[in-house]
RORO-897188 format. One line per 3 residues: number of its first residue (from 1); their letters; for each residue z negated, x, y negated of N, C-alpha, C. Coordinates in steps of 0.001 Angstrom, whole numbers, plus 500000, padded with zeros to 6 digits. Example, Ala and Ser with C-alpha at 12.3 -4.5 7.8 and 13.67 -1.06 7.14 Angstrom:
<nodes>
1 = AS = 492200,513190,505690,492200,512300,504500,492200,513200,503300; 492920,512850,502250,492860,513670,501060,492130,512900,499970
</nodes>
This chain:
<nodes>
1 = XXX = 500000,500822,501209,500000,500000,500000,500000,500860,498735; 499895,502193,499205,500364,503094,497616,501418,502913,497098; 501187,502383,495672,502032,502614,494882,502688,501120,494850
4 = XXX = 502596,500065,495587,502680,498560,496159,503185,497495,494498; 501618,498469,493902,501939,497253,492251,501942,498368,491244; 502504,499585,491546,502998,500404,490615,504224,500562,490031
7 = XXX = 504235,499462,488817,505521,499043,488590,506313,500545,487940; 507518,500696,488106,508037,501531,487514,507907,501417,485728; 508022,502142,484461,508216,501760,483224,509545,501204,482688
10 = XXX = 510568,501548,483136,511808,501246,482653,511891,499665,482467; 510842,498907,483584,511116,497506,483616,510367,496719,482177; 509720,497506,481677,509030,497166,480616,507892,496259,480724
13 = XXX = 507325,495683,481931,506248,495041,482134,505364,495505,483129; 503936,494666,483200,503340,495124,484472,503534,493885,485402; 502891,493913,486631,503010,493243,487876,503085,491976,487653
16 = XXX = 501746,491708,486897,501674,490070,486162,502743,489629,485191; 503105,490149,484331,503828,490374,483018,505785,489816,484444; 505794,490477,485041,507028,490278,486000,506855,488672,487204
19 = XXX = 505814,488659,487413,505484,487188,487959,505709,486353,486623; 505288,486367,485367,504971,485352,484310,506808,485129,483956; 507547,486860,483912,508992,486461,483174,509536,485762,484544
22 = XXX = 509218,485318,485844,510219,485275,487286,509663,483697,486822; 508872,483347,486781,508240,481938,486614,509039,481289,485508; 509272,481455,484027,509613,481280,483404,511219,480877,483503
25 = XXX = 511969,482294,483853,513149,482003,483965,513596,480932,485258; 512890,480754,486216,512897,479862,487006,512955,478482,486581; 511741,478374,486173,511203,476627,486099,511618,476206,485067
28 = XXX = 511678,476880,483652,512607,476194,482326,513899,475858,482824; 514928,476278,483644,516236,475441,483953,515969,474562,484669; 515103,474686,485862,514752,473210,486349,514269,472017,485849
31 = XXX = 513308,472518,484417,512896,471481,483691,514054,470796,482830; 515329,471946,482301,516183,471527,481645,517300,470555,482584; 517415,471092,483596,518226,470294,484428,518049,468698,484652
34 = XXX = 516244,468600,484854,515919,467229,485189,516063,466100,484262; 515618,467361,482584,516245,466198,481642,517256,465506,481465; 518334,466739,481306,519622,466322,481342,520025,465231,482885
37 = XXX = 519692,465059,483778,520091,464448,484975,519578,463074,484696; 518441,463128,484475,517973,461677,484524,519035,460668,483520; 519161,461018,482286,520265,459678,481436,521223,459996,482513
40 = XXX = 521779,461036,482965,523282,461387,483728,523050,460137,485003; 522207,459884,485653,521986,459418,487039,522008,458006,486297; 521264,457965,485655,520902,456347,485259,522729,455813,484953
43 = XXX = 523599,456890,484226,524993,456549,483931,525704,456170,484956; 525045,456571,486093,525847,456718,487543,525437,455711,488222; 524652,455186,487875,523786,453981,488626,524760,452883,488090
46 = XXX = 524063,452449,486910,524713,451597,485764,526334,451482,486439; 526927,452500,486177,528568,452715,486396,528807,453152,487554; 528999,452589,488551,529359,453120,490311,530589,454099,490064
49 = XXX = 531357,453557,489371,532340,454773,489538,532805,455592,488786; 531442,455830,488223,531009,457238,487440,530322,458402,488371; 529555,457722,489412,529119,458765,490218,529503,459896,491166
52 = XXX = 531163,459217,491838,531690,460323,492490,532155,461623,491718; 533032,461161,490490,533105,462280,489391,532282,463888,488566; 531333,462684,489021,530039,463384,488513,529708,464326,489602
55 = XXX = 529162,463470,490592,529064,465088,491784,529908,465792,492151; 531395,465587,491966,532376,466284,492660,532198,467471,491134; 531630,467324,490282,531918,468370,489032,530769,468974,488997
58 = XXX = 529435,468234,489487,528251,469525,489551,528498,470358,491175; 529503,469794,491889,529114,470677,493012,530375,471903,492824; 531785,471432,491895,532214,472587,491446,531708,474061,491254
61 = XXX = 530713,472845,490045,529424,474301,488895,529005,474444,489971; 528323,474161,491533,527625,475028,491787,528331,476214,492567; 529568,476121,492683,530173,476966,493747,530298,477779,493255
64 = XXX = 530868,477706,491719,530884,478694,491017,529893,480253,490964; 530352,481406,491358,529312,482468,491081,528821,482709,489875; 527135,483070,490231,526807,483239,489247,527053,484745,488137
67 = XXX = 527978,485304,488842,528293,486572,488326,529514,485841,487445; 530311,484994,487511,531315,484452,486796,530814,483906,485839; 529674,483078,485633,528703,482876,484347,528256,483345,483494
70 = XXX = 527841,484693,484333,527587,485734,483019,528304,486321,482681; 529657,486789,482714,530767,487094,482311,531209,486118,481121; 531077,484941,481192,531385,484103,480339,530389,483634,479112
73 = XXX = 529070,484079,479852,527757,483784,478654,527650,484383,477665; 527490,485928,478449,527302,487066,478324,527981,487552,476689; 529057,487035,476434,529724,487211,475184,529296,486466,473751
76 = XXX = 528249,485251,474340,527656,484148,473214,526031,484345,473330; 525569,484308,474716,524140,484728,474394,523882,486149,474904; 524638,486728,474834,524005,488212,475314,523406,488825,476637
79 = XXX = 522944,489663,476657,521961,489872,478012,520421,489876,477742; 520120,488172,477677,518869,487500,477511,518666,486668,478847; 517699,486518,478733,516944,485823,479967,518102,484026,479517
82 = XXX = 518226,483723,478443,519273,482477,477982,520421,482784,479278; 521092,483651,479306,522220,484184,479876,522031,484074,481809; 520669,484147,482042,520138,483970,483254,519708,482349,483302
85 = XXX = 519672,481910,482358,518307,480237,482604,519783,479102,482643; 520981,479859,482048,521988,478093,481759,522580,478156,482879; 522829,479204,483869,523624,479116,484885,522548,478393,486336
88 = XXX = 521152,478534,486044,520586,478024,486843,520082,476532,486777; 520121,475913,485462,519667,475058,485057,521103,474016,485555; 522192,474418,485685,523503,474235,485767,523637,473640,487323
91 = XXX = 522785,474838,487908,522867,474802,489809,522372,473454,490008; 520848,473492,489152,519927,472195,490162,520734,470781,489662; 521673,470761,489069,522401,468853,488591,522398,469050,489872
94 = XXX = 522907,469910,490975,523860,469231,492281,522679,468955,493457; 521471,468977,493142,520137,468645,493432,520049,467440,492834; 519688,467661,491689,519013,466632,490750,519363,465342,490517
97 = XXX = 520692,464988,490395,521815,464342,490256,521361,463531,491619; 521858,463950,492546,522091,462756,493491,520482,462242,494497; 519672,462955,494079,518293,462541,494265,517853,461323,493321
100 = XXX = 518076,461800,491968,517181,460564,491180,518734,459508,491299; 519540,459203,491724,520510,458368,491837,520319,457438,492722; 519804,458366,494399,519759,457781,495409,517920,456655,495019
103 = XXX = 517219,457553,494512,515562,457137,494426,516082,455770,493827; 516881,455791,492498,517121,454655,491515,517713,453305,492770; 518610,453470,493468,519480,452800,493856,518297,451954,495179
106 = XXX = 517386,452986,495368,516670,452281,496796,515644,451291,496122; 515090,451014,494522,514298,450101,494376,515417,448828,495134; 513995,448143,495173,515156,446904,495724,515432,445718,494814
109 = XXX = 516040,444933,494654,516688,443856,494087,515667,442903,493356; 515122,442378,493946,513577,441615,493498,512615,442260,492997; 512725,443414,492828,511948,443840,492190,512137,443898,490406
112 = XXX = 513637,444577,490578,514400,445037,489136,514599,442777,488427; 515047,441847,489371,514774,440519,488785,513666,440396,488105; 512555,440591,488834,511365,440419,488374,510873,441289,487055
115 = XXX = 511327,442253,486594,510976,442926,485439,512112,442810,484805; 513213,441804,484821,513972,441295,484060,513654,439849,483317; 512719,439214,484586,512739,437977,483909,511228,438191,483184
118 = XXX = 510508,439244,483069,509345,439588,482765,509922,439856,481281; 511233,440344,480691,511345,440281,479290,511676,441905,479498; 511663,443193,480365,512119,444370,480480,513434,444483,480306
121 = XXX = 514200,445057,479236,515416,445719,478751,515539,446756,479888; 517193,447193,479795,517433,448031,480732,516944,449451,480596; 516874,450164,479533,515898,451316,479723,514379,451164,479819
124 = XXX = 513596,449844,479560,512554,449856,479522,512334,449700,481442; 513016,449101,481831,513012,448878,483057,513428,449923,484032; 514101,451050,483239,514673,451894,484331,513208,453321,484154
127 = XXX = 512812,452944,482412,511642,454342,482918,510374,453656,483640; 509869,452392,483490,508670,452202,484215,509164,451149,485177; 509857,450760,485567,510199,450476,487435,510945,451464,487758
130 = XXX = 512104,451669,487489,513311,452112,488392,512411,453223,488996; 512025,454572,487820,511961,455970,487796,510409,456502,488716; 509607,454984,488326,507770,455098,489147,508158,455113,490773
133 = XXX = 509334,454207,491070,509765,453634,492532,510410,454907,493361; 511457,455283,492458,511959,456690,493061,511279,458131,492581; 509720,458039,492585,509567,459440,492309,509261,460453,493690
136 = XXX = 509041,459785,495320,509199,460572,496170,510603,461288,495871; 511470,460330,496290,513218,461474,496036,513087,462386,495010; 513120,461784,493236,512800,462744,492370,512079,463980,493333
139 = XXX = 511154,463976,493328,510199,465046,493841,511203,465974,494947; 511268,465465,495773,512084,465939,496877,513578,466983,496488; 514193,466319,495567,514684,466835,494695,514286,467915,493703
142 = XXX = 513441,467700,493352,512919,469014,492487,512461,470229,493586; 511944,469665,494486,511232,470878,495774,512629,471873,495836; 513522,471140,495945,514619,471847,496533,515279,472945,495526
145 = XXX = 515513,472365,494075,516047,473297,492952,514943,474143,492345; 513531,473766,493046,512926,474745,492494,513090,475959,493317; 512672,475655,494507,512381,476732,495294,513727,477928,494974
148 = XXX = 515427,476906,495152,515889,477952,494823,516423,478710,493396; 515834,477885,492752,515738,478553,491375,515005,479481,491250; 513941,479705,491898,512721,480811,492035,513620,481916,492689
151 = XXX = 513896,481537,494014,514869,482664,494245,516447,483298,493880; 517231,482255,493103,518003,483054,492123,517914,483672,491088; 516771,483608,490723,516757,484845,489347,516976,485787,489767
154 = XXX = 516885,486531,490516,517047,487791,491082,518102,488591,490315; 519122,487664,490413,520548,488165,490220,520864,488330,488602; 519889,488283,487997,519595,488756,487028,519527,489965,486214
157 = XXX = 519476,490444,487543,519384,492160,487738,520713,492333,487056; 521804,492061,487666,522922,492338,487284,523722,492500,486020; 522653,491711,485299,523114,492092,483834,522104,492655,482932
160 = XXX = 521228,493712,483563,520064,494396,482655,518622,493701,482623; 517652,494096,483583,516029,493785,483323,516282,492849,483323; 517120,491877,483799,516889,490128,483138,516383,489083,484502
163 = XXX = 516214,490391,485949,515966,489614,487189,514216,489201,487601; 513612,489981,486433,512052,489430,486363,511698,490517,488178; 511321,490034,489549,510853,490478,490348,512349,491051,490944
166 = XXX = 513405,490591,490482,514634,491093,491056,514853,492369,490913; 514391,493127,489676,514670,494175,488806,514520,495090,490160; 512442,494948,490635,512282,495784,491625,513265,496074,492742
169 = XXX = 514071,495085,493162,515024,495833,494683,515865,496765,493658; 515764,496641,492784,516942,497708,491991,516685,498905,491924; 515067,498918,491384,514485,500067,491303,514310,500458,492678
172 = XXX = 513773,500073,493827,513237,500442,495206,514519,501685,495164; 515934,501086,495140,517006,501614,495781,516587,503051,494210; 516673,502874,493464,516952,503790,492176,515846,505229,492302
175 = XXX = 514614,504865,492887,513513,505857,492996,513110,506162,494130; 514003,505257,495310,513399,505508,496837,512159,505023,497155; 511553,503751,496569,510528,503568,496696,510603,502089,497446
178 = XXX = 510940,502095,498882,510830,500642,499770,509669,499888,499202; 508429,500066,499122,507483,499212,498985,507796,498366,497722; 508907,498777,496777,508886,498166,495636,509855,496929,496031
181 = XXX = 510526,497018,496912,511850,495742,497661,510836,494988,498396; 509640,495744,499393,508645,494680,499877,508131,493774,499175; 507555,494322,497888,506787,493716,497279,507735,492685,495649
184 = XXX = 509093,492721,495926,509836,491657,495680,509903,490367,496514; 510326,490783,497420,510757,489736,498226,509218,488979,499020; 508293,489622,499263,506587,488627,499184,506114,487707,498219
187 = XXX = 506054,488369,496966,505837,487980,495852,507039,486551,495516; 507969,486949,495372,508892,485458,495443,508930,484290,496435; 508317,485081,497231,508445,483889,498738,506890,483061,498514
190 = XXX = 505755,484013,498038,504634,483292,497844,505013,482174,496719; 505771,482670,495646,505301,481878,493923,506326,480440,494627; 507853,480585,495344,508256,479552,495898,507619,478880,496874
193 = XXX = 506565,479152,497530,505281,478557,498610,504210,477681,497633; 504159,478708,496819,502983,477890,496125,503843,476919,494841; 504835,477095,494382,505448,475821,493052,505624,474334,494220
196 = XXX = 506459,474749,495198,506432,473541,496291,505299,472787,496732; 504484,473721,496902,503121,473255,497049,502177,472083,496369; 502535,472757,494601,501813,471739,493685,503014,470731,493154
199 = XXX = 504172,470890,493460,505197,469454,493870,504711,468522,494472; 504178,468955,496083,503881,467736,496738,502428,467447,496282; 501706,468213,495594,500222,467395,495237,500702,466579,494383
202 = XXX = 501691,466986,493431,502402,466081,492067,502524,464831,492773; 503511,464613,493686,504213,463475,494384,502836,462686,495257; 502183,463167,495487,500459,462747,496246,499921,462113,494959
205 = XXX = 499985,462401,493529,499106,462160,492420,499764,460824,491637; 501039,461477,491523,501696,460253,491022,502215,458750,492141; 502285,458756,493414,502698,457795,494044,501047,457399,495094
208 = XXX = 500106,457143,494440,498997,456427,495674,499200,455237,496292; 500338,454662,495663,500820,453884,496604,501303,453757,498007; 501930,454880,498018,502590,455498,499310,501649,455291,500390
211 = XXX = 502005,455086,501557,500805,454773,502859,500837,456584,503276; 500139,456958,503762,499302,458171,504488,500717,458234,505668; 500576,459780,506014,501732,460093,507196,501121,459960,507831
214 = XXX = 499903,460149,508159,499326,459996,509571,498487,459084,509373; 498126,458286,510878,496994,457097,510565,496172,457190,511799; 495356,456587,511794,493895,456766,512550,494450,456299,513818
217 = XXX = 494337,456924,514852,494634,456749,516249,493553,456386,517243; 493442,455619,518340,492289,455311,518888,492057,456967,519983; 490510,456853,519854,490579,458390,521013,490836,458204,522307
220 = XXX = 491327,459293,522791,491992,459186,524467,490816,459140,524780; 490870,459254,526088,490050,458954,527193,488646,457666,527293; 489010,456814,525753,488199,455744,526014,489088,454475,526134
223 = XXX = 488590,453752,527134,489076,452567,528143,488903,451638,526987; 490332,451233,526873,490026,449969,525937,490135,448790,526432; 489424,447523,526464,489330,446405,527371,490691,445610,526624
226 = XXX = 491340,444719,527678,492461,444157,527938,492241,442438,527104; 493236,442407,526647,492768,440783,526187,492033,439917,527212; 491591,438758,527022,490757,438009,527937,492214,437378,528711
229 = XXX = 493131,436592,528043,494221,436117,528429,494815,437320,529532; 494519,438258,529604,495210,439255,530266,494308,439536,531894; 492756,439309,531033,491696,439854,532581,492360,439031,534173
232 = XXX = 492056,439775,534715,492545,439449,536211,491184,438647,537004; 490591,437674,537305,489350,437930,538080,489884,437977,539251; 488631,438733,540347,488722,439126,541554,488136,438461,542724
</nodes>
């Protein structure tokens, strides 16, 4: 473990200081993504045949490399962490998008009547029914663009210090120092263990409605007596 959280200087931070910029550049595009998705989904809802359009053009953006992004950023915002956050914020629509679409679409029918004839307008109705009803999917959805938003920064590297824990496989290879590629690739796998983590407490906090996955089972090996309609006498 020598030398494990001995960050090199060139990266300009320490250990914490590189968890805080990997966090950052992560979760601000996911947060930006969800904004932007939600009016986008609700458009797609509203308009059925607005929605195929729509995903067939975020799953374009996502095919797209992200080395082709920064080539193209790279000339308007520079080599800033900006230059790393729009191409990722970009990825999670093809997440985001068809999660809060599908969540919206599964309230059911009697429900959305009923907060119509209650006097609910269509956005009033789509942020406190539609959006309360589908926040498992939401959630489910976010698990997914986070986690790999956590692990694409990396590639950040590629255009100068801008990969936060990515930087280190750069350096490992640059100073010969393996433990510094170990202690990339742990460190990212924990912070994506643990953001997923307080997702599903999120989705536990906000939905108590939800019934429990597991439910109380009777214990084996005790004999449970048979209806009376059922007893046999002898």
């Amino acid at each position: 473990m020598n030398g494990f959280f001995d960050i090199p200087s060139d990266l300009q931070h320490s250990y914490q200081g590189l968890i805080g910029l990997h966090l950052r550049e992560a979760l601000l595009p996911v947060l930006a993504g969800l904004l932007l998705a939600l009016p986008l989904a609700q458009l797609c809802v509203r308009f059925r045949w607005l929605y195929p359009p729509v995903l067939g053009a975020t799953t374009i953006l996502y095919a797209v490399p992200s080395l082709a992004f920064f080539v193209v950023l790279i000339d308007y915002t520079g080599q800033t962490e900006l230059t790393v956050m729009i191409p990722l914020a970009v990825y999670s629509l093809v997440v985001l998008v068809p999660a809060i679409v599908d969540g919206v679409r599964s309230v059911p029918q009697e429900t959305l009547a009923a907060a119509t004839a209650m006097g609910f307008g269509p956005v009033r109705r789509y942020l406190q029914v539609q959006l309360p009803i589908a926040v498992p999917a939401i959630i489910a959805g976010l698990r997914v663009a986070t986690v790999s938003s956590i692990s694409l920064v990396s590639v950040g590297t590629l255009i100068g210090n801008q990969g936060a824990l990515g930087n280190l496989l750069a350096d490992a290879q640059k100073y010969d120092r393996p433990e510094l590629a170990v202690n990339s690739v742990i460190t990212t796998a924990v912070l994506a263990i643990l953001c997923d983590a307080l997702l599903v407490l999120l989705r536990v906090a906000l939905t108590p409605w939800m019934p429990k996955s597991t439910r109380r089972r009777p214990k084996t090996g005790v004999r449970q007596r048979r209806p009376a309609s059922q007893d046999v006498t002898r």
